[in-house]
Structures are given as C-alpha cells and as structure tokens.
C-alpha positions as CSV (number, residue, x, y, z in Angstrom):
1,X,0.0,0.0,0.0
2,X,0.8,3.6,-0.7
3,X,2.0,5.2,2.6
4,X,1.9,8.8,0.5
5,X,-1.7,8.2,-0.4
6,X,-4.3,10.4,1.0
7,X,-6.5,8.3,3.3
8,X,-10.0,6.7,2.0
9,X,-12.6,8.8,3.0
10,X,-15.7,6.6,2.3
11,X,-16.1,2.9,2.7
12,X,-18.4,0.9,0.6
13,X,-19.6,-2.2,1.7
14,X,-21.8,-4.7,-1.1
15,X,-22.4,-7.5,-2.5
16,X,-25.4,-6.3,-4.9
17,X,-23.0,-5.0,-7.9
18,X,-26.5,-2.9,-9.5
19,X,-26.2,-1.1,-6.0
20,X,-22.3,-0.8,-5.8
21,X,-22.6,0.6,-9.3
22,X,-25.2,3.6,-8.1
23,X,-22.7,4.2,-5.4
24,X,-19.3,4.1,-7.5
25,X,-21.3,6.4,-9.6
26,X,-22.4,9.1,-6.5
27,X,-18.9,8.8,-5.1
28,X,-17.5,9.7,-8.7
29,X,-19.2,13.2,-8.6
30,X,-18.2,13.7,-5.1
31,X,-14.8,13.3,-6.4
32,X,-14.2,10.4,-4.1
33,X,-11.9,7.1,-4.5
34,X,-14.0,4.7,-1.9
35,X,-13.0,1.5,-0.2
36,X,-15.4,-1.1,-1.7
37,X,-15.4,-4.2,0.5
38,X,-17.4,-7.0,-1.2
39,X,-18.2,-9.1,2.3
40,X,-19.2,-8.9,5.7
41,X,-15.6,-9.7,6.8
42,X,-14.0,-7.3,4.9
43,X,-16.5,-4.6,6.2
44,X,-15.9,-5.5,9.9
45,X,-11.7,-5.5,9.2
46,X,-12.7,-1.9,7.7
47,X,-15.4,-0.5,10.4
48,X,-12.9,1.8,11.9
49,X,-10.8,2.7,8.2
50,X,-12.9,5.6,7.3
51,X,-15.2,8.9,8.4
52,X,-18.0,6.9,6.6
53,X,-19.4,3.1,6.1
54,X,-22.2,2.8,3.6
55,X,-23.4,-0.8,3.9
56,X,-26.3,-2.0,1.8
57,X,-29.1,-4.0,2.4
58,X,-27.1,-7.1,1.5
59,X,-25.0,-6.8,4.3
60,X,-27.7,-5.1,6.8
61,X,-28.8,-8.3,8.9
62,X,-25.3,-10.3,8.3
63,X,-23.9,-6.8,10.5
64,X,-26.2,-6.3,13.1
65,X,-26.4,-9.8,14.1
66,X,-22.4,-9.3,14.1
67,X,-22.8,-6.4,16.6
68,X,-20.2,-4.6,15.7
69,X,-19.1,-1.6,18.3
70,X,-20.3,1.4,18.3
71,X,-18.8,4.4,16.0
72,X,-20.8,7.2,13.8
73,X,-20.7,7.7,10.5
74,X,-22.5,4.8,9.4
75,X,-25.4,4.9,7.2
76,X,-27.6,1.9,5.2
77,X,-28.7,2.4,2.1
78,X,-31.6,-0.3,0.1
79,X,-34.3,0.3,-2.8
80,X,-37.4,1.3,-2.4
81,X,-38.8,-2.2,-2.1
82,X,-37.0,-2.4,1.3
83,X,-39.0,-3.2,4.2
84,X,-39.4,-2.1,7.9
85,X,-36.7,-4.6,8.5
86,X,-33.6,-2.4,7.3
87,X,-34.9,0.0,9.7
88,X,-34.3,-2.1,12.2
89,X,-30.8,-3.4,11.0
90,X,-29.8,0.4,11.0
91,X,-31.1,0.8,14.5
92,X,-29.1,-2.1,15.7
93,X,-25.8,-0.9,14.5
94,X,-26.7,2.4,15.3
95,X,-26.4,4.1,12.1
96,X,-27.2,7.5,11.3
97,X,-29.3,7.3,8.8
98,X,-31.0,5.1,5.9
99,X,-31.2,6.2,2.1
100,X,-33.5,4.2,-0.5
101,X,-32.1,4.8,-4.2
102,X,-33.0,6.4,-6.3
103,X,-35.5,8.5,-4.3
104,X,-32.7,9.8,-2.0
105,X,-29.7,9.9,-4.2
106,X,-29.5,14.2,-3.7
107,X,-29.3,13.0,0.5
108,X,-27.1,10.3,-0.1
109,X,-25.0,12.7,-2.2
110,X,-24.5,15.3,0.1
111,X,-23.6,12.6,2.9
112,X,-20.3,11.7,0.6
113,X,-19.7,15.3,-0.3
114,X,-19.1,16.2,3.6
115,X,-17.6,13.0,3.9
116,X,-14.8,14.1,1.6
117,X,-14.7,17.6,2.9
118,X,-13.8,16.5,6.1
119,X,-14.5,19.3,8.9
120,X,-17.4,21.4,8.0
121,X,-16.1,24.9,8.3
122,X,-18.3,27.7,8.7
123,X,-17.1,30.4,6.2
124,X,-17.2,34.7,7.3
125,X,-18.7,35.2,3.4
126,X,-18.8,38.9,2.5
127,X,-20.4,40.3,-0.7
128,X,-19.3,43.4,-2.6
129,X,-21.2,45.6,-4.9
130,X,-21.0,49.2,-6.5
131,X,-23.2,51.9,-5.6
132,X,-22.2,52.7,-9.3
133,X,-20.3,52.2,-11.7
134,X,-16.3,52.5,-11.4
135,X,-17.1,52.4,-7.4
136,X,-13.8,50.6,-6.6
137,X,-15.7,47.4,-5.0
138,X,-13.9,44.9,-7.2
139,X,-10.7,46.0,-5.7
140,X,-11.9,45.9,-2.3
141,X,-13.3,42.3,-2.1
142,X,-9.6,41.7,-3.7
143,X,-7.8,43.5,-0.6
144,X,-10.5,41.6,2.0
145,X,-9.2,38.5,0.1
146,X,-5.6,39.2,0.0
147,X,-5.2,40.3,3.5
148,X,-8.1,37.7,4.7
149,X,-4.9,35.6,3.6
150,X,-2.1,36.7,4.5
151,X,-4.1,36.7,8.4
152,X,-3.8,33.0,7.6
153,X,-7.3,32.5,6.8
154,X,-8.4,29.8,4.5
155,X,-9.6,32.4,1.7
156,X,-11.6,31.7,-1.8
157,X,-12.7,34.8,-4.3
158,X,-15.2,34.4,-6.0
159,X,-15.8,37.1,-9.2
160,X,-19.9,37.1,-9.6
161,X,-19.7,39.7,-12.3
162,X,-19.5,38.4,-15.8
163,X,-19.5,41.8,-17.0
164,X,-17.0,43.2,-14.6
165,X,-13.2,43.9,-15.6
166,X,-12.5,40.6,-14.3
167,X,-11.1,39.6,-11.2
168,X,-8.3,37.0,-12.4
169,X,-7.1,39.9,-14.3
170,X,-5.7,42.3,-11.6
171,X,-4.0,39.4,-10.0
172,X,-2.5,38.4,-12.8
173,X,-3.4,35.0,-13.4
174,X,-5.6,34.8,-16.3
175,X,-3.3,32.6,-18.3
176,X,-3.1,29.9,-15.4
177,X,-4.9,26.6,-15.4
178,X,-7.9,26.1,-13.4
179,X,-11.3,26.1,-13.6
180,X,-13.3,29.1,-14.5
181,X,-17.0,29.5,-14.0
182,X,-18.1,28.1,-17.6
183,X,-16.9,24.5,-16.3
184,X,-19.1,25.0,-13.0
185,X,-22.5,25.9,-15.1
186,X,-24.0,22.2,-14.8
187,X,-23.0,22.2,-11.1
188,X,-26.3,21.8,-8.8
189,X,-27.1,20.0,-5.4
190,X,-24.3,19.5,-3.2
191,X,-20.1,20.3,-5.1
192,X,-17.9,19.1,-3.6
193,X,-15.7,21.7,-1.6
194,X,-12.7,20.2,-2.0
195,X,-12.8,19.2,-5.3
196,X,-13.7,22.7,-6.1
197,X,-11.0,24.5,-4.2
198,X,-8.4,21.9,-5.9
199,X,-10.2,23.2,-9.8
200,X,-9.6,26.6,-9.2
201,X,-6.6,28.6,-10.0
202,X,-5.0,30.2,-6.9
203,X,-2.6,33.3,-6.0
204,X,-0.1,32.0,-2.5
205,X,-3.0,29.8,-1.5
206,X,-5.8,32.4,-2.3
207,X,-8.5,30.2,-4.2
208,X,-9.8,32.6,-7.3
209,X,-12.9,31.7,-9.4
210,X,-13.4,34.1,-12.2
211,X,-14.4,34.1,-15.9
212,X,-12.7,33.4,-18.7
213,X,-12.8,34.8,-22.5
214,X,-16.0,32.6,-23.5
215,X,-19.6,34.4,-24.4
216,X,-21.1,32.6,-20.8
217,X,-23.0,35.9,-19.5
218,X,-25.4,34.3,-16.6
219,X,-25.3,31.4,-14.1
220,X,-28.8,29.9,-13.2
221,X,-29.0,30.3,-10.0
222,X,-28.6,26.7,-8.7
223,X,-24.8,26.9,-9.8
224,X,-24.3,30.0,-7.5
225,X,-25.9,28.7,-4.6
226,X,-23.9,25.1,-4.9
227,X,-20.7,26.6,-5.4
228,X,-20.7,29.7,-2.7
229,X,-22.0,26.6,-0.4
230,X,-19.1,24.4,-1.8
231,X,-16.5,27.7,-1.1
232,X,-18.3,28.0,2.3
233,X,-17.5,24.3,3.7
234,X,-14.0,24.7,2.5
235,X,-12.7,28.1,3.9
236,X,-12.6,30.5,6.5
237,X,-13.3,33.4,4.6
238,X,-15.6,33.9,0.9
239,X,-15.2,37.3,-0.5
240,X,-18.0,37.6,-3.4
241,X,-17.9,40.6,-5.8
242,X,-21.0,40.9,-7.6
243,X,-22.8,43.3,-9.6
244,X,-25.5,45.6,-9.5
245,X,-28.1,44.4,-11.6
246,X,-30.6,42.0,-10.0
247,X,-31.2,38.4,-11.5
248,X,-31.5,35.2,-9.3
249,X,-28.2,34.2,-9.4
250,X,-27.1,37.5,-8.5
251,X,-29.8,37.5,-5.2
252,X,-28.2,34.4,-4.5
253,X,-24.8,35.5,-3.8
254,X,-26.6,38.2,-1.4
255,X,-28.9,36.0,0.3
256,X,-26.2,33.8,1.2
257,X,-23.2,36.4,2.3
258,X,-23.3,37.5,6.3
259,X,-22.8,40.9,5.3
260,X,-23.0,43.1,2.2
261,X,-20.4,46.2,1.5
262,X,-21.8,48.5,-1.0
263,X,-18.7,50.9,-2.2
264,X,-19.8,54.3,-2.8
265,X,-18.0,57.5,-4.2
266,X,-18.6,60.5,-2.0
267,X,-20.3,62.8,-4.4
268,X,-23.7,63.8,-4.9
269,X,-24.4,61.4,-8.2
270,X,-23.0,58.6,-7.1
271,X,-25.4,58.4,-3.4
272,X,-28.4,59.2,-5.8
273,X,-27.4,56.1,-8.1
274,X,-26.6,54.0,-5.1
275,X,-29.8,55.2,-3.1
276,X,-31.3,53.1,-6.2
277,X,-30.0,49.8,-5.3
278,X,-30.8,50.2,-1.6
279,X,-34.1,49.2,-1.0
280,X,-33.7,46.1,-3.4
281,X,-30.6,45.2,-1.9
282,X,-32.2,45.4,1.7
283,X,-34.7,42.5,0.2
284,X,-31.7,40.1,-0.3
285,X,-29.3,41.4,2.1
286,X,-28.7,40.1,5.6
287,X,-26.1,42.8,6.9
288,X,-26.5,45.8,4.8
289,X,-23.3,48.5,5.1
290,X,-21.8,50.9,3.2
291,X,-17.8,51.7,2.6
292,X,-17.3,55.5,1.5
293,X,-15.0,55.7,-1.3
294,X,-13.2,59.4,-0.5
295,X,-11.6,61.2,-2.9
296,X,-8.4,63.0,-3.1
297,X,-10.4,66.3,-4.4
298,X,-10.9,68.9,-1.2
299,X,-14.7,68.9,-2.2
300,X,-17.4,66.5,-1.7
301,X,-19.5,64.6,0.6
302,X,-17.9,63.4,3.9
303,X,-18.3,59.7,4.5
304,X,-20.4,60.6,7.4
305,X,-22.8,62.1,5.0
306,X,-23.0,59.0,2.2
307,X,-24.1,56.8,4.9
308,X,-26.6,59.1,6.8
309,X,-27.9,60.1,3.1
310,X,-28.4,56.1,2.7
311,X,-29.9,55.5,5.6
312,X,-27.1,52.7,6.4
313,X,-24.5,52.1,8.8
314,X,-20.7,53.2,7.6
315,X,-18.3,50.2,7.7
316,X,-14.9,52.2,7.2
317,X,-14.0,54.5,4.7
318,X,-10.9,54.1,1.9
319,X,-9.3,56.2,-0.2
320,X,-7.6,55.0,-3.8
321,X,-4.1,54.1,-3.6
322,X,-1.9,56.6,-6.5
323,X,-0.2,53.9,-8.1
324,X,-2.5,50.3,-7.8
325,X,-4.3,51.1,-11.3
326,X,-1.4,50.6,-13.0
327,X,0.4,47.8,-11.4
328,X,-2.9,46.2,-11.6
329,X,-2.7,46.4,-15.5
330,X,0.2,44.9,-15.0
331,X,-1.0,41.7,-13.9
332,X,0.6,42.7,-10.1
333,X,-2.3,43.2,-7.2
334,X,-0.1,44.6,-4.5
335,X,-2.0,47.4,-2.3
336,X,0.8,49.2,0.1
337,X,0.8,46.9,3.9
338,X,0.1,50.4,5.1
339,X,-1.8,52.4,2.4
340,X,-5.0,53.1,2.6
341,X,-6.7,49.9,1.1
342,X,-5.1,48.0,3.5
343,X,-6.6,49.9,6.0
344,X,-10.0,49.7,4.8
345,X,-9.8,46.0,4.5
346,X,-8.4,45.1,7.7
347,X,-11.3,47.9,9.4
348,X,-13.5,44.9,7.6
349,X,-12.2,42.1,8.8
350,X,-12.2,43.4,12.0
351,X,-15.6,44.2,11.7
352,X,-16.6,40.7,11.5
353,X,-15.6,37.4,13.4
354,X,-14.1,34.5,11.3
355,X,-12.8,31.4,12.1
356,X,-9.4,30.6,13.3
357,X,-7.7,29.8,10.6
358,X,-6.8,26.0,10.2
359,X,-4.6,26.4,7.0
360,X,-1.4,24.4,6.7
C-alpha cells in the first residue's frame, strides 16, 4: 500500500453490484476514491478505516447480528422495495441514517460530499457591490481577500460579475490553469468543496474563481448557490464581488453572504445612483453596510454624509491608492501593507468574526 496516499474517506460495503454501481457512480461526482469491501468480513476489518461506512441492504442483517461496536458515521442504504426490517438493521448498528435509491440519491450525495470535505467549516462570506459604476468594490473584495490571507485564513474569491473587468485579471493569473466558471455551469445540489478549491486557480493559496474569455453571460441560480456553499465548507473566509443588476443568481450571492459592502464615491451622483439599489438590496441582504469611497479632491461629501444620506451604517471608509491602477494592469495586485486599502480592508475584517484559521 501507498503510505503517501491520502487516506480513504468513504467505505463501501456490497455485494449487490446494481447497488455498488449507483454508489461508485455518487462517489465519482463527489470526487471520491472509496474502499469497496465486497463481504461482511472485509467490512468489519474496515469498520474503523474511514469517516463513513455505507453498507447496503445485502450486508444489513449479516452486521447487526455481528454487533459490531459502536462508531458514527455509518449509514444503510436499500431500494425502495426495502421493508421495515432495514430500519431495524440500522437501529441495531446504530447508524445515522438510511437512504432508498433512487428517491434519496440528492441525500445520499450530500452525505459523501461532507464526507470528503472533512470538517465542515463555517465560512465569514462577505459580498461586494458598487453603488455605481467605477465604485472601486472589485478592488476591495480583492484587498479583503488578500489580506483575509495573509491573516492565515483559509480564503476563496469568487468574481460574480461576468461583466465586470475581471477579477483574475488584476491578479495576474488569467493565463493559469484552473477552472473558470463556464466548467461550473452544470453544477447543482451538493459540489464538492474540496474538489472545487483543488479546480480553481490560486494566487499564495488564495482560491480565485473568475471568468474566462467565452460568451457565458449568466449562471442559473442553482450553480451560485452550490458553489458559494461548496466555497463555504472549504474556507474561512468567501469574499464575493457581484454586480448591480438584479437576476437570481445574483440575489443568491446576497442572500447567502453575512454581510454586504456596497462601495460608494462621496459625491452627490454617485449616493443618488446608489440610493437606487438600496431598497432592493435590503430584500436580499442580511447585513447591509456601506464603505465610502473618498476622494483626493478637497470637495465633496464626507463619509459621514453618504451613509446618513443612505440611511445605512458606515463600515470604514478608503481612499484609492496613487499607483494600484497601474500595477494592476500589469497583472501585479499589491496594495501598500500600510496604504490606505489596507486599512479599509483590515477595518472589515475586524468588523466581523471569522474562524481561526486551520490552514497548513
């Protein structure tokens, strides 16, 4: 055996190959290489191997008469024909739970996919948006994310704007390989998180997924709620940049961040446009704030006045950095450790508890 191998998440235990098929087949788009043991011996040498035992109806009886001890994570899975009696078998070993295929494949699914993911995490997720356009929140949720990181929290960034200027390209890593969200538009029900986090392209362990160069426009909104929920079992942080106009994936995004930033410019246009967005954004939005984008003019609004003018509670304030434009057209995201952005991001993250970071 392979002592460099990662260890074997998910045991399977059958001898009804039609059922072992089903589950080679669920384990497959959980990105999961299970154990498969064919016979009740083989399943009691491997009761303690793995983090979860799927035995099938085959094997019910033949194991609770064997009384196995005691240990979670095991669940019993038999068709629809199945009787009262594999309830019974399942209460005997104590298992957690019982799935009849196909009827509970979805279930069943999402029982492997946390399987493989190991210790459900509970991500900080923070969603950005413009009060208008040119706002500066697409280089925010990149400073959250980059600093988020450098804190040593486990950190995905997730661009939700197709139309945007593209995320991947101020960091400079539009040419490497990884999945982009055109590969993700079929993904529904539970994604794996750690098959997703091992797709994506990444900057020093910052997880990105952005867009690439295809005509792909809109994400039904099943994809966005999957993969934010995938990015969410998988980190400690999950910045989300989206964009202003409202469709279902979009409200998605909201619905499922803890808090949304709206980036405003302190001048008069720039509050009426984003007065706009606030009361549909209040539908969707949890945590509703604001971050006052100053400028360098001596005249305009104070960020005191955007957020009493939106009715909403100031999260910080920021003012641009000089010279970030153009190192980010050059492919280099690098914000000063103690300019201005820096500041405005690390007022955010303070703003919020996260988790302790468990990163390697």
């Amino acid at each position: 055996m392979d002592t460099n191998s990662p260890p074997t998440s998910v045991l399977l235990a059958t001898t009804n190959e039609i059922l072992l098929d089903d589950l080679l087949r669920l384990s497959a788009a959980a990105a999961i290489t299970p154990l498969v043991e064919p016979d009740l011996i083989g399943l009691r040498r491997s009761w303690h191997s793995c983090s979860l035992v799927v035995v099938g109806r085959d094997l019910a009886e033949p194991l609770a008469r064997a009384q196995p001890a005691p240990r979670p994570g095991v669940v019993m899975v038999g068709s629809a024909l199945d009787g009262d009696e594999l309830y019974r078998c399942a209460f005997d070993v104590g298992a957690d739970g019982v799935f009849r295929l196909p009827d509970d494949e979805s279930a069943l699914a999402g029982k492997l996919a946390d399987a493989v993911d190991g210790a459900v995490r509970t991500a900080l997720t923070l969603a950005f948006v413009g009060g208008c356009g040119g706002a500066g929140a697409t280089t925010l949720a990149s400073a959250v994310a980059v600093f988020g990181n450098r804190r040593g929290l486990r950190t995905m960034l997730i661009d939700g704007d197709p139309l945007g200027g593209g995320i991947e390209l101020a960091l400079g890593i539009e040419r490497d390989p990884g999945d982009r969200w055109p590969k993700l538009l079929n993904a529904s029900g539970r994604v794996s998180a750690a098959a997703l986090r091992s797709a994506l392209p990444s900057v020093d362990g910052l997880a990105v997924l952005s867009w690439d160069q295809s005509d792909v426009t809109a994400l039904p909104p099943d994809t966005m709620s999957s993969v934010i929920g995938a990015a969410q079992r998988s980190s400690d942080l999950v910045v989300v940049d989206l964009p202003r106009r409202a469709d279902p994936a979009v409200e998605e995004g909201f619905i499922r961040a803890a808090a949304t930033l709206l980036v405003v410019p302190c001048d008069v246009r720039s509050v009426a446009a984003a007065k706009r967005l606030v009361g549909p954004l209040r539908a969707v939005a949890g945590d509703l704030r604001v971050v006052a984008r100053e400028s360098r003019r001596p005249h305009g609004l104070s960020a005191t006045d955007v957020a009493t003018h939106l009715s909403l509670p100031l999260a910080t304030k920021v003012t641009p950095e000089r010279d970030l434009p153009v190192s980010m057209d050059q492919g280099r995201f690098d914000p000063h450790p103690r300019g201005p952005l820096c500041r405005a991001a690390t007022q955010i993250l303070d703003l919020f508890p996260t988790p302790e970071s468990t990163a390697a």
